[in-house]
N, C-alpha and C positions, 0 to 999 in steps of 0.2 A: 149587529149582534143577532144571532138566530133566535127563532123562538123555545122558549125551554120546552122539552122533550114531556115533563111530568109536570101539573100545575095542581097545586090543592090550597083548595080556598075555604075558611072559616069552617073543617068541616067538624064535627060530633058524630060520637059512636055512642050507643049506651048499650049495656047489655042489664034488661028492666031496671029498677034505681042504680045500677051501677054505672056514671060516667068514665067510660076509657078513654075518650080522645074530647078535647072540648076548644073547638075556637085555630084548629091546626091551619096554618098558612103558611106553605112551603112552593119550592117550585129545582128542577133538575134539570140541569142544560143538555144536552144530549153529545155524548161520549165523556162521560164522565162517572168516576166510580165516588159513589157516599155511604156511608157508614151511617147504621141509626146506632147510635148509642141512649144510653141511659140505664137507671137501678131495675132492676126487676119488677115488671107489673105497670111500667111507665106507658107503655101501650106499644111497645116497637110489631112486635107481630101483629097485633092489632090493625095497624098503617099497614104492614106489608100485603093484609089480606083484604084490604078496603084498597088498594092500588090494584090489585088482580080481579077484584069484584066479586069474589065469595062474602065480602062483609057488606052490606048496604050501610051507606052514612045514615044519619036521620038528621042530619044538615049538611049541607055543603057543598061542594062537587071536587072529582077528580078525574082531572082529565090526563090522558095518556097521547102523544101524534096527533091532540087536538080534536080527540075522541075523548065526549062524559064517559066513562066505565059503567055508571051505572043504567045506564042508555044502552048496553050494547047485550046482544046474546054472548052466554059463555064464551062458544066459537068465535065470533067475532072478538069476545076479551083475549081470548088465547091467541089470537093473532098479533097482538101488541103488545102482550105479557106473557113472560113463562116464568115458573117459579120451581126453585130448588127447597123441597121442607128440609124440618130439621129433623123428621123422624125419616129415617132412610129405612125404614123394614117395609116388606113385602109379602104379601102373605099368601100369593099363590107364588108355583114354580115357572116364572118364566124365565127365557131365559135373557140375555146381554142385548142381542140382536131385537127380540120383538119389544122389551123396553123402551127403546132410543127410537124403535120406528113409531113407538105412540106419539112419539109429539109429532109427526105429522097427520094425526087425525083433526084437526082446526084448518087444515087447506084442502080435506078432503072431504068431497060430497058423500053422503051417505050411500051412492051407487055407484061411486067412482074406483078406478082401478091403482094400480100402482103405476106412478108417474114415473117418468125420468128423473125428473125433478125432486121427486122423494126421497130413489135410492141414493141421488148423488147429496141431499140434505144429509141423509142418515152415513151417509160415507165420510163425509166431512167431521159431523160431527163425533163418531169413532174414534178419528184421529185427534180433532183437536182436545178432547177429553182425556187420548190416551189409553182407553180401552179396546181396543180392537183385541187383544188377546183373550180377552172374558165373552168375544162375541156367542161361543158356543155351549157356553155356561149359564149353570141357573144362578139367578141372583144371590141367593139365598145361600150359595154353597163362600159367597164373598166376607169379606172382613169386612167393618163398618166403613172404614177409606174409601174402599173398591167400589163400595154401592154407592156412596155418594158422586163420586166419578162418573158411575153408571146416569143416575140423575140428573147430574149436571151436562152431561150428553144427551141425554132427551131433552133436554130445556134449551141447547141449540139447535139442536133438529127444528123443534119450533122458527125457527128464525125470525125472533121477534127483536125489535128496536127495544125492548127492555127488560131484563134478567131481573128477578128477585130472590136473594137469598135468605134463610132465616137461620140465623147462629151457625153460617159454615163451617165454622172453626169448633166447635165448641166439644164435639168427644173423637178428638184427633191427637196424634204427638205432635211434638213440635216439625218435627220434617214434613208431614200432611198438612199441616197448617201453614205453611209456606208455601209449598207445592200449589194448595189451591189458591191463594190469593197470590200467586206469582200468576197462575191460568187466569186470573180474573181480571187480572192490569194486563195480560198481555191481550183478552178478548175488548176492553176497551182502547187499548191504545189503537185496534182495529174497527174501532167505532161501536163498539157496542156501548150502550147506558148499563151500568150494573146499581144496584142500591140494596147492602146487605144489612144485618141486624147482627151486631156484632158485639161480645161482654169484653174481650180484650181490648184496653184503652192504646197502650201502644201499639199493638199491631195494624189497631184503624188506622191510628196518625201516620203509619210507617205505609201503608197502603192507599189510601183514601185522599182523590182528593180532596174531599168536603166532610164534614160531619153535623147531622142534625140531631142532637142531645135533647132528647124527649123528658121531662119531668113533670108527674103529677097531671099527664097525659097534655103538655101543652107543649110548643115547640121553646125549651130556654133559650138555645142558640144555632142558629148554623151558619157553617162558615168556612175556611180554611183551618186545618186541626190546629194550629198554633193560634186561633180565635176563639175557635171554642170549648177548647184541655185546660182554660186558666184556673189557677187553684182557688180564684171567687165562684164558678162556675161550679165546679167537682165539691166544695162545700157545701153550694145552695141544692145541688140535684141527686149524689149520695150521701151528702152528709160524711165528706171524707176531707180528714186533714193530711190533704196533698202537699206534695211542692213537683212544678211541672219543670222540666228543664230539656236539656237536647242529650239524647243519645250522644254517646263519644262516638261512637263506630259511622252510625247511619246518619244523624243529623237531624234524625227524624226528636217529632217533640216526645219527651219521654216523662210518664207519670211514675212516680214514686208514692206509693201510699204512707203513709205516717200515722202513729199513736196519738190520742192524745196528749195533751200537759202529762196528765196520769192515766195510771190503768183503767180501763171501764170500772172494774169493781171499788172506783174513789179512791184506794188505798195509795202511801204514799211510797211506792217500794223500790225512791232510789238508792236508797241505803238499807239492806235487810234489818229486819227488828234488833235493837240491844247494838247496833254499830256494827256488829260481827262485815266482815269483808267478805265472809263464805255468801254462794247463791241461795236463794232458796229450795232449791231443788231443779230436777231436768225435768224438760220434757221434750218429747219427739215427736215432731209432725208429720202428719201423712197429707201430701198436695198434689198441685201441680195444677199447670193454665193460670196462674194467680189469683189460685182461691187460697193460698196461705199466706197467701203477701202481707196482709193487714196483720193477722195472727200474729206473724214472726216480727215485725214492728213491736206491737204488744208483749208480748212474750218474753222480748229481749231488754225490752224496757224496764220491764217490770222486773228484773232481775235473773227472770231463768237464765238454768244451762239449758240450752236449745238446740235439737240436733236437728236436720229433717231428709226423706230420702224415702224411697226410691224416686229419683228425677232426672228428667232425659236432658243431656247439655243443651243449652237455646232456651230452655223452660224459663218464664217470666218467674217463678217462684225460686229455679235457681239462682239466677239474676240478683231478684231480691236478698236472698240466702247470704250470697260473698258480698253485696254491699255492706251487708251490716256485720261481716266477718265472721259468719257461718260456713261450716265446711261441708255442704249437698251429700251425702248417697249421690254417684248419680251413672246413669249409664249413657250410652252413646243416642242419640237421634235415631227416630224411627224403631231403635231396639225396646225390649221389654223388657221386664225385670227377671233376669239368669238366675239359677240357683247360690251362684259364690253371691252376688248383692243382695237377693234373700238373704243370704246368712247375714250380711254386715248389716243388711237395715233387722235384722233380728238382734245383735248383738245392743243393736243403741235402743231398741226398744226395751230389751231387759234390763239396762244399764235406764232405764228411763223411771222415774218417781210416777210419770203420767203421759199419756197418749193422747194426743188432738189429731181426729181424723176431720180432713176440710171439708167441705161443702164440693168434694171434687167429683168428677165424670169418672165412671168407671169402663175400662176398656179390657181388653187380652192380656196388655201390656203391661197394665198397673195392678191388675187385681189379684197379685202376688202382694201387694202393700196392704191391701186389705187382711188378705189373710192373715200375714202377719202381725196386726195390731190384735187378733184374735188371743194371743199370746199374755196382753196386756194385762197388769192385776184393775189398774186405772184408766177408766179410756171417757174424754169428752169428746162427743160425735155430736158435729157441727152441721144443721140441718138450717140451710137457708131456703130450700127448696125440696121437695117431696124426691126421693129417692128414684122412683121409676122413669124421671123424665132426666137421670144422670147414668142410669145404667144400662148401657149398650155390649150388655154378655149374656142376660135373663137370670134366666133362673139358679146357676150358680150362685151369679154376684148377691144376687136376692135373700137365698138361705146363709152367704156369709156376714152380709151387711147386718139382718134378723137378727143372728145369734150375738153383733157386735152390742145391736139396740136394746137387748134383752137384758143387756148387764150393765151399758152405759149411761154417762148423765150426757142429755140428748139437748142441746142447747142452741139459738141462733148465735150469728157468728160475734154480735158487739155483746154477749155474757159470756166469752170464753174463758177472757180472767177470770172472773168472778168460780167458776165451777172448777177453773185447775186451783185452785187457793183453797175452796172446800173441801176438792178430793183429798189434794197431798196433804193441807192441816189436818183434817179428820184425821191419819194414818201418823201423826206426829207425838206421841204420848209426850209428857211434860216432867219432865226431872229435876233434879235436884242438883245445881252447879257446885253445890260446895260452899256457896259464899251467900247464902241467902236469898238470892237469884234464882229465877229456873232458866231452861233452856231445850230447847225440842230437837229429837232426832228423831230419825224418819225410823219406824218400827221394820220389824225383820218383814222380806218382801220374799213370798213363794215362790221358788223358781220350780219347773218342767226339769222335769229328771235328764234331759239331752241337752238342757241349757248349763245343769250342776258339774254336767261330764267334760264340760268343754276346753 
């Protein structure tokens, strides 16, 4: 058996009293692709930048080819690591071509010239990226895909024994998201070591050989996905009630997120108040990547009518959606949200008591859903994470999100029951059944003069 490619021993990070990483003991064989997973704040980026040697441990060591990292000049780090971020912006104009030849500045001397050796690095890596047609282009004139492409071609030019990614997937459609993690099994199948940070549970296990499930900055498991996706696992490190099982199609192990027994907000609403058979009221999601996955568990539990949409087929939130016999909004892969699906995810919004926008990524292609929820009398906007580090449009998506924030009840995602029960009751005045009884109906809802004409 060879020697593992990546070895980390007992290490710790702190950043002043704040422990991120404490006691990590891992190790990566080499040609082999792992997945960090875990909750948010577990410390994955963390690892990925004490493996590259921007982060110094203050215990431990990791070594890369049998090289300490922390021992070595940058230059010398970048010879055994290259790193794809997750912020892909660029803030001066260069352009395709001189991006991809930076990563050969770690095999060049400060008075060295252009090698042979270089241009045919930088030629290769062109190709295997897939960008040669953006070579005479500035970065910046790209779509967020395009530039990550672009970076993921400078991080081969490097020609390092080991790639690191941090959330490649994460403000992509589903056809981008496949696209690069089919590049990334095809560069290990050719011997590269990859080791990405990854929030999608299935598409690790569908990709990956390995996964190392980081919680409460310690390593809980790693292992083959079908050892460490168990639903004792995904309890103890999100605090989610799972059931894992196997894809029909792939085979691959597939997580299912689940509700509670009951709704977060305690209440018992599998039979609406008074016996009545009617729902409590709709509501319409805005998602996608399976940031509405739990939601609509919830949601559907609890008795809503539940619509959700704009969503690209292949989407983990579509998926979800017809398990539980939701019928998606959705448009094709890769596509954005067209004006006729505007209208229809407009129609179910109107048609909606209340609006749950997810914890989702904003891109080109989706920020037509945003818009749309603008529309809303009721809107709970789901903030699991600070806005700027999910919007990959600027300052549009910025001024539409704002003006969503300005009127909505702004909740993490395990109080979302709790705030659609408050909005839609609040708006339920209380009558008189006739029989000494009362009984709630949902009060007259504003509509937009082009919504009354329709």
């Amino acid at each position: 058996m060879s020697d593992p490619l990546v070895s980390v021993e007992d290490l710790r990070v702190a950043f002043g009293s704040l422990t991120v990483l404490d006691g990590i003991d891992a190790t990566v064989e080499p040609g082999s692709f792992v997945g960090l997973v875990g909750p948010n704040g577990a410390g994955k980026t963390t690892l990925l930048r004490t493996l590259n040697g921007t982060v110094s441990p203050d215990s431990g060591t990791v070594s890369v080819a049998g090289e300490r990292i922390a021992d070595l000049s940058s230059r010398a780090a970048s010879r055994l690591v290259a790193t794809v971020p997750q912020d892909t912006s660029v803030a001066f104009e260069f352009d395709v071509r001189q991006i991809v030849e930076m990563g050969r500045n770690p095999h060049r001397s400060r008075f060295g010239g252009w090698s042979r050796a270089d241009a045919e690095a930088v030629e290769r890596a062109l190709d295997r990226a897939d960008v040669r047609e953006f070579v005479e282009r500035s970065i910046t004139t790209l779509s967020g895909g395009e530039r990550q492409r672009v970076l993921l071609a400078r991080a081969l030019a490097q020609e390092t024994p080991l790639l690191l990614l941090d959330e490649p997937t994460a403000s992509l459609d589903i056809n981008h998201q496949v696209r690069t993690l089919e590049l990334l099994r095809s560069l290990v199948a050719d011997g590269k070591t990859a080791i990405t940070a990854i929030h999608d549970l299935n598409l690790a296990a569908h990709y990956c050989d390995e996964l190392l499930l980081l919680s409460d900055g310690k390593v809980a498991a790693q292992g083959p996905p079908e050892a460490v996706l168990t639903e004792r696992a995904l309890e103890d490190a999100f605090d989610a009630n799972a059931v894992v099982s196997r894809h029909p199609v792939t085979g691959s192990v597939y997580v299912t997120a689940l509700p509670d027994g009951k709704p977060v907000d305690g209440t018992d609403r599998s039979e609406p108040a008074g016996g009545d058979s009617e729902r409590p009221g709709r509501v319409h999601v805005i998602g996608g990547g399976g940031t509405a996955a739990r939601l609509l568990y919830v949601l559907d539990a609890a008795g809503y009518e539940v619509t959700i949409g704009a969503l690209n087929e292949g989407d983990t939130d579509t998926e979800t959606a017809r398990s539980i016999g939701l019928d998606p909004v959705t448009v094709e892969p890769f596509a954005g949200v067209d004006p006729e699906t505007r209208a229809a995810v407009e129609r179910r919004i109107d048609a909606a008591d209340c609006v749950v926008v997810a914890d989702v990524e904003i891109g080109t292609g989706n920020l037509p859903n945003l818009r749309a929820a603008t529309a809303a009398d009721r809107v709970v906007l789901v903030e699991d994470r600070p806005f700027d580090e999910r919007n990959y449009v600027g300052e549009e998506a910025a001024r539409v999100y704002e003006s969503l924030r300005e009127r909505a009840r702004t909740v993490a995602s395990k109080d979302v029951s709790t705030a659609v029960v408050d909005l839609i009751d609040r708006d339920m005045p209380v009558h008189s059944d006739g029989t000494g009884g009362e009984t709630a109906e949902p009060a007259p809802r504003d509509r937009r003069p082009s919504e009354r004409s329709r």
